[in-house]
C-alpha angles and dihedrals in degrees: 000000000000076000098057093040094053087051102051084046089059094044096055098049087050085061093041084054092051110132122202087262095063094046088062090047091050081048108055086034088059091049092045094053090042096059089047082056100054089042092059105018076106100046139088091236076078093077088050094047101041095050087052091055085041087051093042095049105056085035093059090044099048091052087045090055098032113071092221123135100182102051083047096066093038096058090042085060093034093056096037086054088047099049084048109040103029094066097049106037090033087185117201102238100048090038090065095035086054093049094055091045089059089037090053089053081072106267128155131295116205125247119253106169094130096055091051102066078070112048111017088074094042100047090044097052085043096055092046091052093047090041081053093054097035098239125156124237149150129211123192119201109192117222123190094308108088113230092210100153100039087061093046092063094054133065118278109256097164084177124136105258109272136178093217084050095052103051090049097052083054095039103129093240095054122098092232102050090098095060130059139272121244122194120186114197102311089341135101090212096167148005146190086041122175106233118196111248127233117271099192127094106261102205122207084012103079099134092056108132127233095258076056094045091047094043079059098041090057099036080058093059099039148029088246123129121229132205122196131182118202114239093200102037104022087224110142122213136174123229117203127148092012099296129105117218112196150197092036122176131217089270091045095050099047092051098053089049090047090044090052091045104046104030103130136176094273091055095052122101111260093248081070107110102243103202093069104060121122127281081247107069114078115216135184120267098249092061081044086065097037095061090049090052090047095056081047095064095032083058096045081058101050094044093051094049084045097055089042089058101049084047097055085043097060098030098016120205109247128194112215154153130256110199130196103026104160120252117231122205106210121187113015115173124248114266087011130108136184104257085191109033119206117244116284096239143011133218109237118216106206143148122243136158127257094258111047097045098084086064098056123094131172083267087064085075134062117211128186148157116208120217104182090114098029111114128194122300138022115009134173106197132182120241109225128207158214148156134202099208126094128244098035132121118192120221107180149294141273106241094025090184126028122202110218130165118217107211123193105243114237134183117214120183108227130176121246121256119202124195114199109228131210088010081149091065099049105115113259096249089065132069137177106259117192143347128323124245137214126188108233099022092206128039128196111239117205126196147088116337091240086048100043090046092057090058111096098161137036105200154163138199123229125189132230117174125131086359108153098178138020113321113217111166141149110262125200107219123231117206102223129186126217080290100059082243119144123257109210106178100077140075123240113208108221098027096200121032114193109249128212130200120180106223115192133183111225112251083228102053143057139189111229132178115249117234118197107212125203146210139200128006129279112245123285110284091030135087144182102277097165135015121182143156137194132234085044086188136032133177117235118227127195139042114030092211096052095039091060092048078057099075130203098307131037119196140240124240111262105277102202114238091182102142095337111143126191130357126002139180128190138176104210134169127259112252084225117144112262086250103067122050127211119244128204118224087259092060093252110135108244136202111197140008134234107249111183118193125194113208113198137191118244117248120220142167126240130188112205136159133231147191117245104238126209110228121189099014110177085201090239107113143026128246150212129218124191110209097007083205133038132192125242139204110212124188127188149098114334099241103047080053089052091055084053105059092046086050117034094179085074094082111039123186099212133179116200093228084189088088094049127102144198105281100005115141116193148161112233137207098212127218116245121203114207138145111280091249094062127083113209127201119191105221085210117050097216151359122232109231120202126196134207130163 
């Protein structure tokens, strides 16, 4: 239903959109479909068309109620095919399907009384002689489908209906007495017809025969009737819609062939429609009226789906969401506040044609929420909408209801709590000394009742590592509940109290600067590059009067550098007096430090001269140098120079000869060969090789 009632939603905004053009195109549609009613209300295309508008109809209902995309598609593209292709292919088969399907929707039959004086006596004496004699037959009366082709697949007979005619067509030693009968109005036009047989499972009626089964088959694809007499068991039945009706007597029988014959519009239920009855039938002049008004009507309808549907094809209906349309509050009372606020803005679902969506924005659309009955607590209210722009049609919100509590708003005076922070980091000479002070000592907080009663303390951190003297500074307050969580709801007057800790050094300790001492000199060619010690600061501890004859700095013990080289690292003792002991930053005593010494080569520069080599020569050719030696700069440790110049083998200038060849002339980069801690400069950038055979 949420389906159908979108649809109809829909609908209905497409008629409230109408513009005065469209009222003249529904107009002139409406009078174009009523005069091809009134060309065809007579023909047999009615049947056709009536059965198309049955089956799209309750094609197009069943996709509005059913949530399916797909089978959507699919029947848009299905009843577009069919109102393309079925006019103009107009196959057998569907055409007659189609006829049945209008004429079960309860439209006319025509009247055949006439016709009936003629044959009803004959077929039914026929059928009680052969049901005596327990001959089979079949007997086909034609109603307002035509059987073309059945007949087509018998033998002509073009004779008037006789008893005598028909026995003899049945009678067990002629070739025709195997097919059907047909009788078209008072005329045996054809026998020993092939009728289709029934496809579907007749249930409880398993032994039926196949004359049975094809009196059933064609009573199923047209409005025919159908007598059949047993051959086994000489019953006789009759077959119409679909459904057989057997063991009929003689008074049975003759009333199912009268009643097929001499039905007439007086005689049909009132749900019949009325304006399709045959030319025959001859009706007063008030129903007269009434059919034209109901095609009328019929036509008003189509038109206007029609319109609506080439409407929705060139500026298609959408269904969409607007997010972010701002919520209002509106009436509040006075000293109250929302303790849970509703969101700050809404989404909008809303329809809305192609066209006119790209001009639409959240601000489009006015959202609120109104408070003037609202009392204090829990509430669900409705948001209410509306828009300022044409052509739109709102469908809801999301949320539709929001829940909010109103909450009176209350003030409390409450003192100020301070919590000292990082006391564990404050250096073991100093201590806190006396209370701490807030200026002012009590604030004011402001805010709902619920809010301002969960609050149970009013504080502020302050912060005392590495203070060597008094701490005053400006602290911001933080409401907090039984948790120490903090309550945010409320206002704290003042926001920020000065805080005052008293910070005080111990008449019995001191902090003093730690100096690593050293002894000896690093080898020749090295030198200190980096001294350090750690802890870089201790506090004394002991007699007052020996710890300020101490000074600002106490000494390590000598840590020997004599030919250390590199990196070194010693614990060593303090050179402090037996009566004062040596105190971490954590408070522990402790007896030595941690001095680490970095011993570094001395860097240097060296200027020396070599030779160009020749490497990988093939011995085939004679070559150039110029110069045949060049100068270099070398730069490095001290030591590693020194073992140069003792070895000059050590830096080699070299040229690969492999890649030479007869003639050639070049300047070349040469190689140089070093240690890897030395860094090596040609004062010359190249050598000029020559090459002859």
């Amino acid at each position: 239903m949420p389906n159908l009632n979108a649809a109809i939603t829909s609908f209905l905004f497409r008629i409230d959109t109408l513009e005065p053009i469209d009222f003249l195109d529904i107009f002139l549609v409406t009078i174009a479909i009523y005069l091809v009613f009134m060309l065809i209300r007579r023909s047999q295309a009615a049947f056709l068309l009536r059965g198309l508008v049955a089956l799209a109809m309750l094609l197009l209902l069943a996709n509005v109620l059913l949530p399916l995309p797909t089978f959507g598609l699919i029947l848009t593209v299905a009843l577009l095919g069919i109102l393309i292709t079925v006019p103009i292919t107009l196959q057998p088969e569907l055409r007659r399907w189609l006829e049945q399907f209008g004429r079960r929707f309860g439209f006319s039959l025509n009247n055949r009384s006439t016709v009936a004086e003629k044959v009803v006596a004959p077929v039914a004496r026929t059928a009680e002689n052969l049901s005596a004699t327990k001959t089979g037959a079949l007997i086909v009366l034609e109603g307002n489908i035509l059987l073309s082709d059945i007949i087509a697949s018998g033998v002509t007979v073009n004779a008037q209906v006789s008893s005598e005619l028909l026995q003899t067509l049945f009678y067990e030693n002629t070739p025709l007495h195997d097919g059907a009968v047909v009788i078209r109005g008072s005329q045996i036009v054809s026998a020993g017809c092939v009728l289709p047989l029934t496809e579907r499972e007749l249930k409880g009626q398993y032994r039926l025969g196949t004359r049975h089964r094809a009196a059933i088959g064609m009573s199923e694809v047209s409005d025919a009737l159908i007598v059949v007499v047993s051959e086994e068991t000489g019953t006789i039945s009759v077959a119409q819609d679909g459904s057989l009706e057997r063991r009929l007597d003689r008074t049975g029988l003759h009333q199912r062939l009268q009643g097929f014959y001499t039905k007439t519009a007086e005689t049909q239920p009132m749900t019949k429609w009325r304006p399709w009855q045959n030319r025959e039938i001859r009706m007063p002049e008030v129903h007269q009226l009434l059919a034209n008004l109901a095609y009328l009507l019929l036509s008003f309808v189509l038109a206007l789906i029609a319109s609506t549907a080439v409407r929705q094809q060139n500026n298609p209906l959408i269904s969409t969401t607007m997010s972010g349309v701002p919520l209002i509050v509106e009436n509040l009372a006075q000293n109250t506040t929302l303790t849970t606020p509703p969101p700050g803005t809404v989404s909008v679902d809303f329809q809305t044609t192609v066209s006119d969506l790209s001009g639409l924005g959240p601000n489009s659309f006015q959202a609120l929420i109104d408070l003037s009955d609202v009392d204090e607590g829990a509430n669900r209210i409705p948001v209410q909408l509306s828009t300022t722009a044409d052509r739109v049609l709102i469908l809801g919100a999301k949320p539709a209801e929001v829940d909010i509590t109103v909450a009176p708003i209350i003030s409390r005076t409450m003192p100020v709590s301070v919590e000292i922070l990082d006391s564990d980091e404050l250096s073991a000479a100093y201590e806190i000394g006396g209370p701490t002070l807030t200026d002012p000592e009590e604030v004011i907080i402001t805010g709902p009742q619920p809010a301002v009663d969960r609050v149970v303390v009013v504080g502020a951190t302050v912060s005392v590592s590495g203070a060597t003297t008094t701490v005053t500074e400006m602290r911001p307050l933080a409401a907090l509940d039984a948790n120490g969580e903090s309550v945010e709801d409320v206002i704290i007057n003042p926001s920020t109290v000065e805080v005052t800790v008293f910070v005080r050094r111990r008449i019995d300790a001191r902090d003093v600067g730690v100096r690593a001492v050293t002894s000896g000199s690093p080898p020749e060619g090295y030198w200190l590059n980096g001294l350090s010690v750690d802890p870089a600061t201790v506090t004394l501890q002991g007699d007052p009067n020996v710890i300020a004859g101490l000074g600002g700095f106490v000494d390590t013990l000598p840590v020997d550098l004599s030919e250390a080289i590199g990196r070194i690292t010693v614990q060593t003792p303090l050179d402090i007096p037996a009566e004062v002991q040596a105190l971490d930053f954590d408070g522990n005593v402790i007896g030595n430090v941690v001095v680490t010494a970095q011993i570094a080569p001395r860097r240097s520069d060296l200027l020396v001269e070599r030779p160009v080599e020749l490497i990988n020569d093939r011995g085939t050719l004679t070559f150039t140098l110029e110069p045949p030696d060049v100068t270099l700069l070398l730069s490095g440790p001290l030591p590693t120079l020194n073992e140069i110049e003792a070895n000059p083998e050590l830096v080699r200038v070299v040229i690969d000869a492999l890649s030479l060849q007869a003639g050639d002339i070049l300047e070349v980069m040469p190689d140089i060969i070093k240690p890897d801690d030395i860094n090596a400069r040609l004062i010359e950038n190249s050598v000029l090789v020559t090459a002859v055979p």
